[in-house]
Backbone as CSV, one residue per row, in Angstrom:
resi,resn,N_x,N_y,N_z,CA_x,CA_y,CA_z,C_x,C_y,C_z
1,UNK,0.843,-1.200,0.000,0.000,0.000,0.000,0.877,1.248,0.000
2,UNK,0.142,2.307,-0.791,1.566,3.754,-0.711,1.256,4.708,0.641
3,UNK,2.206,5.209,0.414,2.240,5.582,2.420,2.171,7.070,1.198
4,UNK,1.346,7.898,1.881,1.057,9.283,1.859,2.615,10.395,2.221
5,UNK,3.628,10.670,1.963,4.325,11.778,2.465,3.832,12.792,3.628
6,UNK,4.436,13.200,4.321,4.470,14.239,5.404,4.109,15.624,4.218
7,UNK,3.142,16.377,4.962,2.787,17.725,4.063,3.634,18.668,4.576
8,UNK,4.503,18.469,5.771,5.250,19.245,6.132,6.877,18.398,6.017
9,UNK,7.801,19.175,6.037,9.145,19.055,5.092,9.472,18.166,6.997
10,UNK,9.291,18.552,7.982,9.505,17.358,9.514,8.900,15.983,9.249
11,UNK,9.656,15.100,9.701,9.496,13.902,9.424,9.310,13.462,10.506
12,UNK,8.792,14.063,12.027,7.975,14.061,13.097,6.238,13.909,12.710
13,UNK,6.087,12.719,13.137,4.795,12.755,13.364,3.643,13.397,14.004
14,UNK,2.705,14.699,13.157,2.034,15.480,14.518,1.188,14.763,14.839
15,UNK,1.434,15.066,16.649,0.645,14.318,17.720,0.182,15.160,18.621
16,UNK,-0.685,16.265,18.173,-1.421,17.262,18.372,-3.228,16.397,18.680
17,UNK,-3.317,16.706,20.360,-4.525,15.826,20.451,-5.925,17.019,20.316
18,UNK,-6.378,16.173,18.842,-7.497,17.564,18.031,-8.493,17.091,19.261
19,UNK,-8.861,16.082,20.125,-10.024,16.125,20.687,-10.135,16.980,21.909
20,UNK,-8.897,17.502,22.020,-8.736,18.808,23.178,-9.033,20.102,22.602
21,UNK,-9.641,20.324,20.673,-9.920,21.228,20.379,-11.249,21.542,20.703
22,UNK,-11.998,23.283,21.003,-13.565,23.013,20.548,-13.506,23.371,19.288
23,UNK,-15.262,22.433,19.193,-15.484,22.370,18.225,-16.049,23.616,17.243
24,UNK,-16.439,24.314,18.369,-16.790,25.882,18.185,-15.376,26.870,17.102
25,UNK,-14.278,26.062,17.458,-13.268,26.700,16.894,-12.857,26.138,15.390
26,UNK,-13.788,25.023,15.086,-13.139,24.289,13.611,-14.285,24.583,12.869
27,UNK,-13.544,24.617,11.417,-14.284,24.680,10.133,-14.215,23.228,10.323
28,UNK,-13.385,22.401,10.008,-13.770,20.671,9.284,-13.135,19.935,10.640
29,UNK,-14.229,19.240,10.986,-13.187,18.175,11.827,-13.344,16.475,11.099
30,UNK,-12.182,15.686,10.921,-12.364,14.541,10.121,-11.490,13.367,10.956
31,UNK,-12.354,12.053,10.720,-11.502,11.213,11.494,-11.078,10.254,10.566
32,UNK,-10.778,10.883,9.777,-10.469,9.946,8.462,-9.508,10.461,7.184
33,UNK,-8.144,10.644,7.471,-6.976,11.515,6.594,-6.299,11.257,6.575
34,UNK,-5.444,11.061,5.024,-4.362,10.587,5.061,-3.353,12.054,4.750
35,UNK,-2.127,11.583,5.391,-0.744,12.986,5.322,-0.885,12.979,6.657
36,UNK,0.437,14.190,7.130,0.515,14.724,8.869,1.318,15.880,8.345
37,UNK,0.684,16.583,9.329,1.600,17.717,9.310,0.446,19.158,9.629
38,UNK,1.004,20.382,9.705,-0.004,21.234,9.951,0.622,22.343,9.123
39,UNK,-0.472,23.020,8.651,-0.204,23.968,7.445,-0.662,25.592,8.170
40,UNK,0.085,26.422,7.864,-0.151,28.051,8.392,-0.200,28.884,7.737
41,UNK,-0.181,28.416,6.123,-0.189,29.092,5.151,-1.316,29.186,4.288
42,UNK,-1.994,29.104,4.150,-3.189,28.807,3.376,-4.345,29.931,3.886
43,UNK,-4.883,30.833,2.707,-6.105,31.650,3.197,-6.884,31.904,2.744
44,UNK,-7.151,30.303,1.497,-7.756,30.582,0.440,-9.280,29.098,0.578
45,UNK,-10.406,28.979,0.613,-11.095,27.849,0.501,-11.817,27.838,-0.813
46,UNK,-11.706,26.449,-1.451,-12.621,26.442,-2.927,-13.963,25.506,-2.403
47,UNK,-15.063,25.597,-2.707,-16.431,24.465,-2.202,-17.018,24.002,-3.507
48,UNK,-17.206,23.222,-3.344,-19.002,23.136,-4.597,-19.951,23.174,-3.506
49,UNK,-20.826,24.200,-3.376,-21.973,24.704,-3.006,-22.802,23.102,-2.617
50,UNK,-23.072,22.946,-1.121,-24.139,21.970,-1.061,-25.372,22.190,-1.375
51,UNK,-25.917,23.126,-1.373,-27.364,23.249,-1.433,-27.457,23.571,-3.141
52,UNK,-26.499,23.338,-4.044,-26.641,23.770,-5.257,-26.011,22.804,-6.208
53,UNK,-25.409,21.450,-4.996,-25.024,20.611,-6.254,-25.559,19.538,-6.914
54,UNK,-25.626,19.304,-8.223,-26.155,18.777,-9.128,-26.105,17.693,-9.570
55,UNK,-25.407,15.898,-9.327,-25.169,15.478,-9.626,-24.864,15.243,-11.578
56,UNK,-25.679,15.802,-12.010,-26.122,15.537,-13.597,-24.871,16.998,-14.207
57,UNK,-24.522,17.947,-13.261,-23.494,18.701,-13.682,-22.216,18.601,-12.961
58,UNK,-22.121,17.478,-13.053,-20.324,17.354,-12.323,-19.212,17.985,-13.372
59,UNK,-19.394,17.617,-14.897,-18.246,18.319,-15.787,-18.235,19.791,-15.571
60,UNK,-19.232,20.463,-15.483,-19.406,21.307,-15.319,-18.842,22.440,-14.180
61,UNK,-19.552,21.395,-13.331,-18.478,21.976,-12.150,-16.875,21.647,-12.387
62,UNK,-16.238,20.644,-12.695,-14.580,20.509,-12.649,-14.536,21.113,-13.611
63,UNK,-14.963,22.134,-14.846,-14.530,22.823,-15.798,-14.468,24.641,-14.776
64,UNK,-15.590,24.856,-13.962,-15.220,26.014,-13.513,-14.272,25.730,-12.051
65,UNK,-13.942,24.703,-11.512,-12.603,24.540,-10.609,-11.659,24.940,-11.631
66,UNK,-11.254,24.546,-12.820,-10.179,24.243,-13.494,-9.811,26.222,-14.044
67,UNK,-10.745,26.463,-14.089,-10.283,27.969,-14.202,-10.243,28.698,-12.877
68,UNK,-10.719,28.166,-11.684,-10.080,28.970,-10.560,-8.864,28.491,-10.092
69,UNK,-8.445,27.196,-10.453,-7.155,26.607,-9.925,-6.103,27.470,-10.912
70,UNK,-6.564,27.364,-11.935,-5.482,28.279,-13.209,-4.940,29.617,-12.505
71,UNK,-6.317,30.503,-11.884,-5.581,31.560,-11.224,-4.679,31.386,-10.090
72,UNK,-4.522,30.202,-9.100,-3.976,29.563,-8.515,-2.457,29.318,-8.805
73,UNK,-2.531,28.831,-9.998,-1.008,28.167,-10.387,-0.562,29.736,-10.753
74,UNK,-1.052,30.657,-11.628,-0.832,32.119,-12.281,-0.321,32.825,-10.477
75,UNK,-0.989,32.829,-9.292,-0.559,33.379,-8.107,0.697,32.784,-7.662
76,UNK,0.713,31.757,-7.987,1.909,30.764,-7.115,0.749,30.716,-5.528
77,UNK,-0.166,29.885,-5.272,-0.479,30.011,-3.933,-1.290,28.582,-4.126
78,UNK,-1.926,28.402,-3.103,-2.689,27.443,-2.701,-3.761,27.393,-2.041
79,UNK,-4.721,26.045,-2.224,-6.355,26.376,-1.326,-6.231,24.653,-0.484
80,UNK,-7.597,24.930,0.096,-8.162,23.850,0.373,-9.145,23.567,-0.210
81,UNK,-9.787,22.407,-0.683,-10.261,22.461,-1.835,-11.819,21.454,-0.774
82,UNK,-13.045,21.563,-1.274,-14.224,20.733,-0.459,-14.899,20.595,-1.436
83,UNK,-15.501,19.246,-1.527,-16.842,19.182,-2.853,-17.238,17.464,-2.672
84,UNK,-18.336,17.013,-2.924,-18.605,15.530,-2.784,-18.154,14.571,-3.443
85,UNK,-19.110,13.619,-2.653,-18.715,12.567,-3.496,-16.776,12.088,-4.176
86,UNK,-16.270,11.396,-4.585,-15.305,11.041,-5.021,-14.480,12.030,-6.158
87,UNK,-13.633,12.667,-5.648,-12.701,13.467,-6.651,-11.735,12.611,-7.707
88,UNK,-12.399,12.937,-8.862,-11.430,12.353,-9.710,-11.881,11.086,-10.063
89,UNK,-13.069,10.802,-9.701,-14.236,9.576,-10.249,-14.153,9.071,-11.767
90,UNK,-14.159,8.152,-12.393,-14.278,8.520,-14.317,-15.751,8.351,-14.122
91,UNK,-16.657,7.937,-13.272,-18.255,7.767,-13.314,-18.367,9.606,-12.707
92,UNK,-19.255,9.837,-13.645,-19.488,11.558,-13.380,-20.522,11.277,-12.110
93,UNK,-21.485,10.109,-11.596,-22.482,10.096,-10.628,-22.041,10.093,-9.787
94,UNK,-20.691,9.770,-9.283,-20.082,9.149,-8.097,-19.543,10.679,-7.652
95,UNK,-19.009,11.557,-8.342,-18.262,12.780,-7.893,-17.909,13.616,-8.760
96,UNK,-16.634,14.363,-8.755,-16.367,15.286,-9.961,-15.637,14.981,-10.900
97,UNK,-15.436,14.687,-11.806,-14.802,13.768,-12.958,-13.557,14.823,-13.457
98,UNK,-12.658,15.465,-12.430,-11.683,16.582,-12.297,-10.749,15.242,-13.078
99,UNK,-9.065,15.791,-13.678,-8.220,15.640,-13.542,-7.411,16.215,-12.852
100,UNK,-5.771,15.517,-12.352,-5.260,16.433,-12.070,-5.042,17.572,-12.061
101,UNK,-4.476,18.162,-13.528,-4.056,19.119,-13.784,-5.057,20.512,-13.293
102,UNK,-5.999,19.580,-13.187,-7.530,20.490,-12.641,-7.198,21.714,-11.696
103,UNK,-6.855,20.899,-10.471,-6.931,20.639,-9.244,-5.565,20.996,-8.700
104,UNK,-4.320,20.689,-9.667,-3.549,20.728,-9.056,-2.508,21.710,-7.702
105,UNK,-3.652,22.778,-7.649,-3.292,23.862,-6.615,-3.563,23.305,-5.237
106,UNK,-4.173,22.702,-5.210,-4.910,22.305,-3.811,-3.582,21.468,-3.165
107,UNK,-4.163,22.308,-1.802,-3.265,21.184,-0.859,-3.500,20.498,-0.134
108,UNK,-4.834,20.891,0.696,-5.769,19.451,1.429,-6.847,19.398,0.182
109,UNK,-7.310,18.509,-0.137,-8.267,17.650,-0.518,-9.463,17.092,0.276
110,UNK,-10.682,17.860,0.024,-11.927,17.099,1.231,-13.157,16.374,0.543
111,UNK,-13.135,15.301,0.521,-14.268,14.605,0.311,-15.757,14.751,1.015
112,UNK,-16.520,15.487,0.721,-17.551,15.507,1.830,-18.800,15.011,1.398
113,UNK,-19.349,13.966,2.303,-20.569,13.365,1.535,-21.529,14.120,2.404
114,UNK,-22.819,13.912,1.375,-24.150,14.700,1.757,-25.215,13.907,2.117
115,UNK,-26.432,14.021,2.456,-27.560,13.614,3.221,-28.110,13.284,2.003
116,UNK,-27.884,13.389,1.257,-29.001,13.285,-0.598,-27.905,12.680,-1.248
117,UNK,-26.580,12.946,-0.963,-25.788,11.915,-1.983,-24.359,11.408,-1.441
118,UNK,-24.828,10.367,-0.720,-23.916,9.204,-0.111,-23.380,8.162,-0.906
119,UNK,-22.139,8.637,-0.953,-21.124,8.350,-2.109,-20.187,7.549,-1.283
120,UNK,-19.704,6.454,-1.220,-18.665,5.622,-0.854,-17.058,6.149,-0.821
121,UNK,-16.291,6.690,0.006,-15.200,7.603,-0.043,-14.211,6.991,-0.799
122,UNK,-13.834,7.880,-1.720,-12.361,6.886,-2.508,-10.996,6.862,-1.867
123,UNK,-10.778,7.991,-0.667,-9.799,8.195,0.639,-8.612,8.285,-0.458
124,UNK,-8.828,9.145,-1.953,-7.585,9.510,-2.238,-7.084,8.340,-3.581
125,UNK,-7.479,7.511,-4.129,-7.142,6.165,-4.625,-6.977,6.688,-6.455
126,UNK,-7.567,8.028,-6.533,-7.974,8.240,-7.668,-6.444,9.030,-7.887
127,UNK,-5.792,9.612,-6.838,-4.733,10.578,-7.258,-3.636,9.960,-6.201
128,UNK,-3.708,9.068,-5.908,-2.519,8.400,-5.004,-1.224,9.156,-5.207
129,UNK,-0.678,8.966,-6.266,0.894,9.169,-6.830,0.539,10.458,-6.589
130,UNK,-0.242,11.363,-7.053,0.041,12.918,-7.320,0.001,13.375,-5.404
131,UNK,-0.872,12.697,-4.837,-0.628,12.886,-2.995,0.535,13.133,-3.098
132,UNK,0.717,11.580,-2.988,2.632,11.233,-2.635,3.591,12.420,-2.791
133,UNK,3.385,12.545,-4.144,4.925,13.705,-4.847,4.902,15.020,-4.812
134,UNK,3.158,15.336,-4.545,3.026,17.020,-3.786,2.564,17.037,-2.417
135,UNK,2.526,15.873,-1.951,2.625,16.147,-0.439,1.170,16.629,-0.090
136,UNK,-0.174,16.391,-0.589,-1.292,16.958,-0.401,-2.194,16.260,0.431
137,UNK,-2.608,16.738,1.430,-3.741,16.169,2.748,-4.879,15.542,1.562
138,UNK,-5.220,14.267,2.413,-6.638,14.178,1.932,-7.696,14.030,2.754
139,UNK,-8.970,14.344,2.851,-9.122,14.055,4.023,-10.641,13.829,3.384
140,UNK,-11.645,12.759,4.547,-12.960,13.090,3.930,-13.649,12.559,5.188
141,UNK,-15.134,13.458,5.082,-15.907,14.150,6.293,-17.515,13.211,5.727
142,UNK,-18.070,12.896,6.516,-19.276,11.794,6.154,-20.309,12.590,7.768
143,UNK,-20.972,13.698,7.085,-21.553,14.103,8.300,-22.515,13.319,8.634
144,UNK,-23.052,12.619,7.554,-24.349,11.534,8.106,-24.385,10.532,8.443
145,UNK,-23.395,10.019,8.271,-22.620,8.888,9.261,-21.612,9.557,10.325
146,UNK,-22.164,10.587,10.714,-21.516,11.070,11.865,-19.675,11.215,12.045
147,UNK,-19.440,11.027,10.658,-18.304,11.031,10.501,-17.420,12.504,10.203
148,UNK,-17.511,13.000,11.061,-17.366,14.387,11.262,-18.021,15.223,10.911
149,UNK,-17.725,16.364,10.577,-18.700,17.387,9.958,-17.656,18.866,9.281
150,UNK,-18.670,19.514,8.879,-18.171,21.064,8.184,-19.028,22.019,8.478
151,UNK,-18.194,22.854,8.640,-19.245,24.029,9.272,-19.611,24.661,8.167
152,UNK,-20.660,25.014,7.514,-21.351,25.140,5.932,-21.415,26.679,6.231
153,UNK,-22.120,26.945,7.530,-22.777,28.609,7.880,-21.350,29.216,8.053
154,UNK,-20.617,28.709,8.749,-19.204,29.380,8.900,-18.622,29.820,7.212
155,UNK,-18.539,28.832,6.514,-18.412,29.166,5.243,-18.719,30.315,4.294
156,UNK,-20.491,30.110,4.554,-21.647,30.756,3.509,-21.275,32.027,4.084
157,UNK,-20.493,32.873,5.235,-20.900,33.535,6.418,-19.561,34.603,5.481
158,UNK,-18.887,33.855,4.700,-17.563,34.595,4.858,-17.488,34.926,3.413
159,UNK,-17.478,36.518,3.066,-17.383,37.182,1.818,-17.035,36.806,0.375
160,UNK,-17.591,35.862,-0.708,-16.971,35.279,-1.532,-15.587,36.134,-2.507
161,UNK,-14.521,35.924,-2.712,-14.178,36.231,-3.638,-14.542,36.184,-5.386
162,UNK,-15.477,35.226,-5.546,-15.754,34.619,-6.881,-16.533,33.372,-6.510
163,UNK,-17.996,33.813,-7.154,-18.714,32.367,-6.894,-19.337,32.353,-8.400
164,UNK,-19.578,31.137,-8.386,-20.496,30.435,-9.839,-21.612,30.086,-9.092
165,UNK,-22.480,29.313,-9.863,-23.835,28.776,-9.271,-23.452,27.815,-8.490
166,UNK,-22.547,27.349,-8.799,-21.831,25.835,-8.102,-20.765,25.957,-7.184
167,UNK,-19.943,26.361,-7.454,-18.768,26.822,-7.256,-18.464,28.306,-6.046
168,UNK,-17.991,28.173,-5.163,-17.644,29.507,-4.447,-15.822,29.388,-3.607
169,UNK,-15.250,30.677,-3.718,-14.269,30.630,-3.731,-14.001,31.723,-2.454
170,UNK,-13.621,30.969,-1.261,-13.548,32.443,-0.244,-12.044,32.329,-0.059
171,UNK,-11.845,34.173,0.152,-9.913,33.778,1.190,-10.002,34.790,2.517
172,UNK,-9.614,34.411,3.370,-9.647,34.888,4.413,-8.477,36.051,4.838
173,UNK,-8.408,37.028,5.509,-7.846,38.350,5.644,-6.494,37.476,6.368
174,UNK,-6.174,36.598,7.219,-5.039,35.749,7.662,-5.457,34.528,7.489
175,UNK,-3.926,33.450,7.425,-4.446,32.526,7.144,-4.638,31.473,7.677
176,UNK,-5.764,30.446,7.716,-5.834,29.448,8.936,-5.295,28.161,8.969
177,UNK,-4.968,27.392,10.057,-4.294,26.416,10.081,-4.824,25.467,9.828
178,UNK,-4.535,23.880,9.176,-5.248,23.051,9.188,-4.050,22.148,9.868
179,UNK,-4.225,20.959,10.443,-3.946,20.048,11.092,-4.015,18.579,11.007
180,UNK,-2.910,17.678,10.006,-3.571,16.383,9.991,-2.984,15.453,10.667
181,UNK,-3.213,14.561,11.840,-2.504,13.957,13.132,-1.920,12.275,12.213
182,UNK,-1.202,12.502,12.048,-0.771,11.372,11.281,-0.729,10.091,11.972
183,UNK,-0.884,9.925,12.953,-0.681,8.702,14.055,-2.161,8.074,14.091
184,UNK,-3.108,9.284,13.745,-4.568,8.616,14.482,-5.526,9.065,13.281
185,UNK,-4.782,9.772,12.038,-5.603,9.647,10.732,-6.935,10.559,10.967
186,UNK,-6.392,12.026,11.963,-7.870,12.694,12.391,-7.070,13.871,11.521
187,UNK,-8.309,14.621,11.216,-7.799,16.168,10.796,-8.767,17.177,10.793
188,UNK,-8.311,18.200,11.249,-8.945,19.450,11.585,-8.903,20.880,11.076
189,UNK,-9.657,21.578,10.484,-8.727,22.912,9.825,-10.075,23.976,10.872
190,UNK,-9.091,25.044,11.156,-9.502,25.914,12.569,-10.003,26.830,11.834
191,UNK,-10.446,27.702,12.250,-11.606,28.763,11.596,-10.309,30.115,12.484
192,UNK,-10.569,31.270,11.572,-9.638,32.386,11.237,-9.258,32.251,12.427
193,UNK,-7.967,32.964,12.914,-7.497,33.654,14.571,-7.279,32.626,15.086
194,UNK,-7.923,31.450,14.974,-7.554,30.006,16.158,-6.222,29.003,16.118
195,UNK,-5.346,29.008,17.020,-4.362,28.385,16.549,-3.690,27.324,17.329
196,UNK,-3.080,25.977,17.169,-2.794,25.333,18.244,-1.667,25.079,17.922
197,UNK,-0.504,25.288,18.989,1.002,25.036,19.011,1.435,23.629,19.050
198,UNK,2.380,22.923,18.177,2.632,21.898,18.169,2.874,21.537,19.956
């Protein structure tokens, strides 16, 4: 099986215990991620809109990711990237039928399944190698199987830079940390100002 790389250049395992976080303080909490490491750089989030996604327009949607990631690679910067179902699916029903090259800005990766479309997690299987060699979190959140959750209102709450019907693109004024505990496969990304010291 391929072992995921450290997203951070320490080859220390973080053992940062997220269940001493509140929950009041996280955008995503997940008990299910592969990578370790914690990121302080990032102030950018990409979504596909839950209340607006379409199964029957998945190309659609990975055609307008693929032009916000473009401005991405054009910045030199990076996001966290959230949307259902299976990234990188070749069945368009299952998720977003992205390629790499799509996508390739992103540095965590979130799978998030929905209450209307419970999709079987691919935990990354579709872009294995490209994890590995850019070092990118994956992580995925199953709120209806209680398998963590996302804070949606925290999201919707925060000024878009660029939204489509599908698609919304926020960045935040500093940037927030995300956290993936490599020992216990949990991960957490903190909502603005909140921060926890290794």
């Amino acid at each position: 099986m391929l072992q995921i790389r450290p997203i951070v250049q320490s080859r220390d395992l973080v053992n940062i215990n997220i269940d001493a976080i509140s929950k009041e303080d996280m955008i995503l909490f997940s008990p299910s991620a592969l990578g370790n490491g914690i990121i302080n750089s990032i102030s950018d989030i990409v979504y596909v809109k839950s209340n607006a996604f379409d199964p029957a327009k998945t190309f659609e949607i990975a055609t307008e990711l693929e032009a916000i990631n473009h401005q991405f690679i054009k910045e030199d910067k990076n996001y966290i990237l959230i949307g259902p179902g299976r990234w990188g699916s070749s069945d368009s029903w299952l998720g977003i039928p992205v390629k790499w090259p799509q996508i390739s800005a992103a540095k965590i990766i979130i799978e998030a399944g929905q209450d209307n479309y419970k999709i079987d997690p691919s935990q990354g299987t579709h872009f294995f190698q490209n994890l590995t060699s850019f070092r990118v979190g994956y992580v995925t959140v199953n709120a209806y199987m209680d398998e963590g959750f996302i804070d949606s209102d925290y999201l919707d709450s925060i000024p878009a830079v660029q939204e489509t019907a599908m698609v919304r693109h926020i960045r935040f004024a500093n940037p927030i940390q995300t956290i993936i505990n490599g020992q216990k496969r949990t991960a957490v990304i903190l909502k603005e100002g909140v921060k926890v010291k290794k």
